[in-house]
LODRENTI-352543 format. One line per 4 residues: number of its first residue (from 1); their letters; for each residue x, y, z of C-alpha. Coordinates in steps of 0.05 Angstrom, whole numbers, plus 5000, padded with zeros to 4 digits. Layout:
<recs>
NUM	a	X Y Z; ...
</recs>
This chain:
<recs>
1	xxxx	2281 6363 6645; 2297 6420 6605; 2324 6487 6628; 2344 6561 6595
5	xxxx	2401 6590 6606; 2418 6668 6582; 2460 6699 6532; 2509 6699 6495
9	xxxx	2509 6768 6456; 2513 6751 6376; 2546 6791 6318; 2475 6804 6291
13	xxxx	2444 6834 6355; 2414 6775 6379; 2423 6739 6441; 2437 6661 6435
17	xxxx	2417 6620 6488; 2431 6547 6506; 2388 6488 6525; 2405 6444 6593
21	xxxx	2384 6380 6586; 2388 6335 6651; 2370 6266 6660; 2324 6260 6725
25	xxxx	2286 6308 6759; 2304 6367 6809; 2265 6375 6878; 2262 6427 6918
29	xxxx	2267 6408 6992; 2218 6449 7009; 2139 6448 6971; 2165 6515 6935
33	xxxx	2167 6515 6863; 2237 6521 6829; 2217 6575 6783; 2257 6627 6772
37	xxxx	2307 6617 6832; 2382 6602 6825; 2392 6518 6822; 2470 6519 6800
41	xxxx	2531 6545 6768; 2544 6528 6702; 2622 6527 6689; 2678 6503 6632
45	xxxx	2729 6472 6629; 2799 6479 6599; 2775 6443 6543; 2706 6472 6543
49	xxxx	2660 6427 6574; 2612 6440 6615; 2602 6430 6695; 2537 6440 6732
53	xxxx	2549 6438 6797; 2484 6441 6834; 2484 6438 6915; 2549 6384 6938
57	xxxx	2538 6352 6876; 2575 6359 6799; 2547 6349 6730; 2601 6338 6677
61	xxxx	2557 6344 6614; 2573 6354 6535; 2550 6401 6479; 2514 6378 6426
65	xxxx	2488 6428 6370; 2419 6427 6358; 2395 6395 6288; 2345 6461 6279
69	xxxx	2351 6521 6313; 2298 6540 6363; 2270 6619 6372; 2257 6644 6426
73	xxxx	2186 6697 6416; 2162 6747 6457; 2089 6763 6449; 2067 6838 6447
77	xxxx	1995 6872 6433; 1999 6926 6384; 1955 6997 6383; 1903 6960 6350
81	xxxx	1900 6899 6383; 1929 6850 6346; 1989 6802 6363; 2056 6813 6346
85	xxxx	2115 6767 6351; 2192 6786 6363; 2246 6743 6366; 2287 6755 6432
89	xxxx	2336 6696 6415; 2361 6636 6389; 2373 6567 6417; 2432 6542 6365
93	xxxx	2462 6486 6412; 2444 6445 6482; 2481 6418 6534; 2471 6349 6556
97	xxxx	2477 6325 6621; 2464 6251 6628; 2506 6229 6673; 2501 6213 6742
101	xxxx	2521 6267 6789; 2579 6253 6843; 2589 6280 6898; 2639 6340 6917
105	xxxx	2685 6327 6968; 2729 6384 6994; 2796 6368 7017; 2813 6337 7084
109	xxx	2864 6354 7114; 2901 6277 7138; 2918 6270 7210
</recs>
């Protein structure tokens, strides 16, 4: 499964998203689809990889850079009807998540 994540503002004025790549799929518990609502938090660490920590559960993932760059177009119909095309971002690198995920576990306090 494949997810979007938004941007990263870029010296030449465009935005540069990332790709999340998990392993598995993600279910609602409910019939609802999962389409534009909140699943996660994305976080780094110290040494700048990535966490996804998605309900009581954590995602320790790398980032890999893409081998081409995706663009990300936005479709618009001009005064005279025809389509036009502009590039809204890029995709330059994903993050892979293929691990797993293990449970969180707060802290208990011992008797």
């Amino acid at each position: 499964m494949q997810l979007f994540i938004l941007p990263v503002p870029n010296e030449n004025g465009l935005d540069e998203w990332a790709l999340i790549e998990l392993q598995g799929d993600l279910e609602s518990k409910s019939d609802d689809s999962l389409s534009g609502k909140l699943v996660g938090d994305l976080h780094y660490t110290k040494s700048g990889s990535p966490m996804l920590i998605i309900g009581h559960h954590i995602l320790h993932g790398k980032i890999q850079k893409l081998l081409k760059p995706y663009a990300v177009l936005e479709k618009f119909i001009n005064s005279m009807g025809k389509s036009e095309y502009v590039v809204k971002a890029l995709i330059k690198r994903k993050l892979i998540f293929n691990e797993r995920p293990k449970p969180l576990v707060s802290n208990v306090p011992k008797k």
